[in-house]
C-alpha positions as CSV (number, residue, x, y, z in Angstrom):
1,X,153.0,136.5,-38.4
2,X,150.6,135.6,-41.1
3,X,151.4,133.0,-43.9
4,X,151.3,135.5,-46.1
5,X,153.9,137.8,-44.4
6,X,156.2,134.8,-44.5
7,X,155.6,134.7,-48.2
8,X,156.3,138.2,-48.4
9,X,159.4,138.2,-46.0
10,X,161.1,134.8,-47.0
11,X,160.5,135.7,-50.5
12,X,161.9,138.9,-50.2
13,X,165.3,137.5,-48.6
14,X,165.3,135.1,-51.4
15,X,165.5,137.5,-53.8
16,X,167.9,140.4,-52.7
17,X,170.2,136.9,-51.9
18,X,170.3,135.8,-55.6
19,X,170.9,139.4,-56.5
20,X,173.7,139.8,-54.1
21,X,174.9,136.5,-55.2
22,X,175.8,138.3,-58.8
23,X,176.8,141.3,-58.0
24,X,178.9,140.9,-55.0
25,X,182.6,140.5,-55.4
26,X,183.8,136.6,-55.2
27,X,185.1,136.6,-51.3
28,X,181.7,138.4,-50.5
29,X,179.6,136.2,-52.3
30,X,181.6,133.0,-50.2
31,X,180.3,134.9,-47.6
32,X,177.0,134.6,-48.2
33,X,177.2,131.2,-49.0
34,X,178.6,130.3,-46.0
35,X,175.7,132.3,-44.2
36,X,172.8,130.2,-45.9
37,X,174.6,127.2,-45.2
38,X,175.1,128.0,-41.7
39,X,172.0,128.7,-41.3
40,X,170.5,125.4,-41.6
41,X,172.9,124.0,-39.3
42,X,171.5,127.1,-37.2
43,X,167.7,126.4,-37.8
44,X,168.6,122.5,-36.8
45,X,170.1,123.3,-33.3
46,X,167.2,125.5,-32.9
47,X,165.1,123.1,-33.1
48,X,166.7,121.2,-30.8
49,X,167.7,123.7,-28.0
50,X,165.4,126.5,-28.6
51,X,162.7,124.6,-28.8
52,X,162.9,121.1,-26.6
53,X,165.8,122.0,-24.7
54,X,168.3,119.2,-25.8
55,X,171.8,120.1,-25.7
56,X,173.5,118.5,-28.2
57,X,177.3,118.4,-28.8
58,X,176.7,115.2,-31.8
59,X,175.2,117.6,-34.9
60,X,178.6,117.4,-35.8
61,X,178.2,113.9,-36.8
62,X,175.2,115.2,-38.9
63,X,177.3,117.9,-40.6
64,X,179.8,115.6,-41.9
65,X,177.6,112.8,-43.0
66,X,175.6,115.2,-45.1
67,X,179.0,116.1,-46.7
68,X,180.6,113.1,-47.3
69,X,177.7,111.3,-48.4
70,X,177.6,114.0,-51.0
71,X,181.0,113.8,-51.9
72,X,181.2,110.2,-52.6
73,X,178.0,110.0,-54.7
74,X,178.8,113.1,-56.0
75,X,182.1,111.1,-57.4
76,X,180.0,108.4,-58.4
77,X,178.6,110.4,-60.3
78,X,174.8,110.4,-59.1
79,X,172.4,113.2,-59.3
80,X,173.4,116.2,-56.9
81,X,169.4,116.4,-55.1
82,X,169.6,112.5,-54.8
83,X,173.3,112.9,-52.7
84,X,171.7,115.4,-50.6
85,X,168.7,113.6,-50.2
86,X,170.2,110.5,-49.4
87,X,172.8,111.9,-46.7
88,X,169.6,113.9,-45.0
89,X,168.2,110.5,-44.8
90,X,171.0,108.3,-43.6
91,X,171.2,110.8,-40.9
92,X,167.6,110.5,-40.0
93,X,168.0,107.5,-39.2
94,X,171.2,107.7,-37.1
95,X,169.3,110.5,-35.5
96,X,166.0,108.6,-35.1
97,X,168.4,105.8,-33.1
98,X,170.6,107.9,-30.9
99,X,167.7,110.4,-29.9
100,X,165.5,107.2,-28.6
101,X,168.3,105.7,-26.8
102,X,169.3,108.9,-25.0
103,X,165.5,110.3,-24.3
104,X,165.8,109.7,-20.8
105,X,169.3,112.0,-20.5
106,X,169.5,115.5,-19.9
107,X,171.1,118.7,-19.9
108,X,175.5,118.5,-19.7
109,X,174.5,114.4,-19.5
110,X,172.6,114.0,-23.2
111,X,175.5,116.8,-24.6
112,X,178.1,114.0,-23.2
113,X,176.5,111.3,-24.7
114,X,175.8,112.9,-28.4
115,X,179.2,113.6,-28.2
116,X,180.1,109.9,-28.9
117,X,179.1,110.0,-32.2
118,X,181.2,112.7,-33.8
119,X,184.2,111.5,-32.5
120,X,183.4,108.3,-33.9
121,X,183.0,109.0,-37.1
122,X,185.9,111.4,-36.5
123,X,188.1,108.3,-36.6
124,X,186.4,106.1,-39.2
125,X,186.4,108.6,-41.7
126,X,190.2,109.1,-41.4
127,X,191.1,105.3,-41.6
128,X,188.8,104.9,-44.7
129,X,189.8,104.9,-48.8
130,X,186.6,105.7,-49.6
131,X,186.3,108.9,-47.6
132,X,189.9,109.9,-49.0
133,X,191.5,109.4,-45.3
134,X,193.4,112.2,-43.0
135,X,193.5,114.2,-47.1
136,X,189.5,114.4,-47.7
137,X,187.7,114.7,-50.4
138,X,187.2,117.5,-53.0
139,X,183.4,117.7,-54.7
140,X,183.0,118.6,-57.6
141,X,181.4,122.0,-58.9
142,X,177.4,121.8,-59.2
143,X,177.8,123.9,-62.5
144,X,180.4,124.3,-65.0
145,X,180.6,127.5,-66.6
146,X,181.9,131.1,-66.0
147,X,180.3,132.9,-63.5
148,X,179.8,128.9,-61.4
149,X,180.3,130.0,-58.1
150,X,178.0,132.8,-58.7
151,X,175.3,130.5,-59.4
152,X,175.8,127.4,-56.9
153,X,175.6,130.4,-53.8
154,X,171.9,131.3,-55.7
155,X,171.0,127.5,-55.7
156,X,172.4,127.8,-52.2
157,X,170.0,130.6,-51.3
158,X,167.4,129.1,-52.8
159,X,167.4,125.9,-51.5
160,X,168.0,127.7,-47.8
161,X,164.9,129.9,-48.0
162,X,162.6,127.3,-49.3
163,X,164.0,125.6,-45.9
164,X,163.7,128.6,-43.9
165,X,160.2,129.1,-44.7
166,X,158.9,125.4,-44.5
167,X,161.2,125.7,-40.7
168,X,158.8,128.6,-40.3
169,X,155.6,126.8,-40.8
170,X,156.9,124.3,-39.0
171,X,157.5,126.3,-35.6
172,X,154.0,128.1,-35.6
173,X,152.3,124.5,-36.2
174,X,151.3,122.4,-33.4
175,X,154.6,120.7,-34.0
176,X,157.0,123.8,-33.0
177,X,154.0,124.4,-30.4
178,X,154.6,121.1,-28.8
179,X,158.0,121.6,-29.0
180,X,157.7,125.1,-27.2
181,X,155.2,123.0,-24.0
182,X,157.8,120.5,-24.0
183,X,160.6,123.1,-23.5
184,X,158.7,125.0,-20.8
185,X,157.9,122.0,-18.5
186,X,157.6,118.2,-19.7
187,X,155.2,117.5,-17.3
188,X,152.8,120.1,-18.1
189,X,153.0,118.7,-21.6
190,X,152.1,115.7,-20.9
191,X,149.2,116.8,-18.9
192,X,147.8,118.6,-22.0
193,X,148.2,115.4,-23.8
194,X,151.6,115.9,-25.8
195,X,153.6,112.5,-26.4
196,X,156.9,114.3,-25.1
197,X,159.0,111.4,-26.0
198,X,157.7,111.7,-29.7
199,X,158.3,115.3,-30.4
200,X,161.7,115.3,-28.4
201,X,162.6,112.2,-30.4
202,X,161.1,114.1,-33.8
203,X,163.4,117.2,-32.7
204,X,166.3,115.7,-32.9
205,X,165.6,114.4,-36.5
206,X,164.0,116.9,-37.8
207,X,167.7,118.5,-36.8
208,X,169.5,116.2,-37.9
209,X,168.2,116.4,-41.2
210,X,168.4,120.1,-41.9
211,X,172.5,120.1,-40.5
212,X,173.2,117.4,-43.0
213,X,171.3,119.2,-45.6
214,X,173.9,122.1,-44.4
215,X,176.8,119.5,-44.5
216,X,176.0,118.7,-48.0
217,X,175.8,122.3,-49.0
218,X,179.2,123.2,-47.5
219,X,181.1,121.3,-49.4
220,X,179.7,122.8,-52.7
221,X,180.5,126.5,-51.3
222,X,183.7,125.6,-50.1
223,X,184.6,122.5,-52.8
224,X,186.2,119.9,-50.5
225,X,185.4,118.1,-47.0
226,X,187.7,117.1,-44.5
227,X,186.9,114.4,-41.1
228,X,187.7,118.3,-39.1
229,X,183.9,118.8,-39.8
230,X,183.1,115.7,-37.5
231,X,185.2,117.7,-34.6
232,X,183.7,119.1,-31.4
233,X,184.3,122.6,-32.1
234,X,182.1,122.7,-35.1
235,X,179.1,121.2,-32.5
236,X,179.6,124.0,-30.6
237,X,179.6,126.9,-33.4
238,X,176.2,125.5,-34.0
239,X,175.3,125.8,-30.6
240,X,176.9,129.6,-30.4
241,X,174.7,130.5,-33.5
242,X,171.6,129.1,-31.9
243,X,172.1,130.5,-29.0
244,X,173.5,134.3,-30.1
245,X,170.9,134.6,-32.6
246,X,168.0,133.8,-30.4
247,X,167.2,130.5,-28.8
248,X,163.4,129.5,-30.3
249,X,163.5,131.8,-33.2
250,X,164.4,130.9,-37.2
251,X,165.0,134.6,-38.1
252,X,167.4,134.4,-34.9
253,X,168.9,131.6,-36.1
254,X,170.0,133.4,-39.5
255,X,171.3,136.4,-37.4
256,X,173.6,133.4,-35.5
257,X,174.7,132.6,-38.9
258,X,175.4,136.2,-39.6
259,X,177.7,136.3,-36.7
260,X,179.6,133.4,-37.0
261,X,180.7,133.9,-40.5
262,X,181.1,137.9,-40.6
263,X,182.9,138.2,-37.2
264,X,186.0,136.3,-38.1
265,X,185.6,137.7,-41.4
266,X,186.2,141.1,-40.4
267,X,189.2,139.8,-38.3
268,X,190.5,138.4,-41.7
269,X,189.8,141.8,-43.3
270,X,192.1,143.5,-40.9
271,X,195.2,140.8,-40.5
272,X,193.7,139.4,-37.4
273,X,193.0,136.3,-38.0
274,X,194.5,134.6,-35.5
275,X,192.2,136.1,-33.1
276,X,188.7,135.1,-34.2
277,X,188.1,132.7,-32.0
278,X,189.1,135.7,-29.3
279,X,186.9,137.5,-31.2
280,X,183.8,134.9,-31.5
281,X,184.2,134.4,-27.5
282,X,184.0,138.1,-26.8
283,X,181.5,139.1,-29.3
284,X,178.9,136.2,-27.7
285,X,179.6,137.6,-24.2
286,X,179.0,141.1,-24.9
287,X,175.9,140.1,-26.8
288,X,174.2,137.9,-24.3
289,X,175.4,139.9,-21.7
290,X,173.5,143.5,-23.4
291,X,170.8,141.0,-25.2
292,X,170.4,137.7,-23.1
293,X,167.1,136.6,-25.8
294,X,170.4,137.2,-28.1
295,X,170.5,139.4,-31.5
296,X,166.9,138.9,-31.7
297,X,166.0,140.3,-29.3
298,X,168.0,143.6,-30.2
299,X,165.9,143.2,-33.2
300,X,162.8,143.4,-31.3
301,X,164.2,146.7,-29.1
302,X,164.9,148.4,-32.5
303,X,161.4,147.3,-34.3
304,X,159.5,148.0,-30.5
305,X,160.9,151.7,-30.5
306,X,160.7,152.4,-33.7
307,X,156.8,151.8,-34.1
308,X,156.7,153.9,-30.3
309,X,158.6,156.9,-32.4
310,X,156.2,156.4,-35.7
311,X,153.3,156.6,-33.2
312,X,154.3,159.7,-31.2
313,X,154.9,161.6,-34.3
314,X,151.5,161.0,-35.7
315,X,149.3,164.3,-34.6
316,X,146.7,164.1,-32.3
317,X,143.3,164.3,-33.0
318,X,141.4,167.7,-31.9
């Protein structure tokens, strides 16, 4: 896909998003929200497990360090970019430390390990004043005026595709291409002159980063943060996204997003709630099980017959 097709398409997405951000009813346009913000989180574990292979059960860790970072400078009353910028750093660096120290792990070993950190902070958030213990911490509105919600959920969006599209450039660069060799054989990588430690190391930053950037976002849509975001279960709803989108695909990673917020939606809708996580579990079976590249790769299916339909109707030359 050219550069200018990713203009085209990112720009595109950006746009029908603000316009559904105003015009949807308020539930709906928490919805969205929620979608855009997931799907940084979703573009983060991508990076991670589509691309290098790295199971991770610590993003987590990431997700609620971007939040509460926010929400305590956010009280303190600095600038909203600086919060989120300072909480995608801080978790850099945390992610910079525990990727190096666990390069040499693997597979259900390295998802053990990251696991460590969530619960970690799990704990030190609810013993801390600052972090407003076991009670949280509300944050306060980006705007204040009528139609706020309306507005942060376009910031949201816009802030999301900008990322979507950089992730994007990113993945068809030599970066995401190193990523890819690394994935398909670490050996083979290095043989073509990758520094595998690097880009697995850079990986787990560069995911790091965008789930905090996600964290930070969350608790604008949803207006207060809790330590449940540092608990395992949200690890793994990043991982379900990555995975039932499309592993080593962005636009997968927004269909991931798709899924996990609208499925237990729809069980809300109907007075089910207290069987989405039912719902979640048998909606990722039956997908991976029908589409194992995940709802990508339904997306491909669809696109591939419909330009074999468009080309069978077109006459045939005498």
């Amino acid at each position: 896909m050219s550069i200018k097709t990713q203009i085209i398409t990112w720009g595109s997405l950006l746009v029908l998003g603000i316009l559904a951000s105003f015009f949807l009813p308020p539930y709906f346009c928490y919805l969205l929200g929620l979608m855009a913000v997931y799907s940084l989180a979703s573009i983060g574990m991508n990076f991670l497990t589509g691309y290098t292979e790295q199971i991770s059960l610590g993003n987590a860790a990431f997700f609620g360090v971007g939040a509460y970072v926010f929400g305590i400078l956010q009280s303190l009353e600095v600038n909203s970019v600086l919060s989120i910028i300072a909480g995608a750093a801080l978790s850099g660096i945390i992610a910079f430390i525990v990727g190096f120290l666990t390069i040499r792990v693997k597979d259900i070993y390295l998802a053990v390990g990251t696991l460590a950190l969530p619960l970690l902070l799990l704990q030190v958030t609810k013993g801390m004043e600052i972090t407003g213990g076991t009670g949280g911490l509300s944050v306060l509105p980006l705007v204040e005026q009528e139609n706020a919600s309306s507005v942060e959920v376009a910031i949201i969006i816009v802030i999301a595709s900008i990322i979507g599209f950089v992730s994007t450039l990113i993945a068809n660069s030599f970066i995401g291409r190193a990523f890819h060799a690394t994935r398909l054989s670490e050996h083979g990588a290095v043989a073509r002159g990758i520094n595998v430690v690097k880009y697995k190391v850079l990986a787990f930053v560069l995911s790091a980063i965008l789930t905090s950037i996600s964290g930070s976002l969350y608790g604008v849509v949803v207006g207060y943060i809790t330590p449940e975001l540092f608990q395992v279960m949200v690890s793994v709803n990043f991982l379900i996204m990555a995975i039932v989108g499309g592993r080593g695909s962005i636009a997968g990673s927004l269909l991931g997003a798709a899924f996990l917020v609208l499925v237990p939606a729809l069980f809300n809708v109907f007075g089910l709630a207290q069987w989405q996580q039912l719902g979640l579990g048998i909606g990722m079976g039956v997908t991976l099980l029908l589409f194992p590249s995940g709802l990508i790769g339904l997306i491909s299916i669809v696109m591939k017959r419909r330009r074999v339909a468009v080309n069978e109707s077109k006459p045939v030359a005498s």
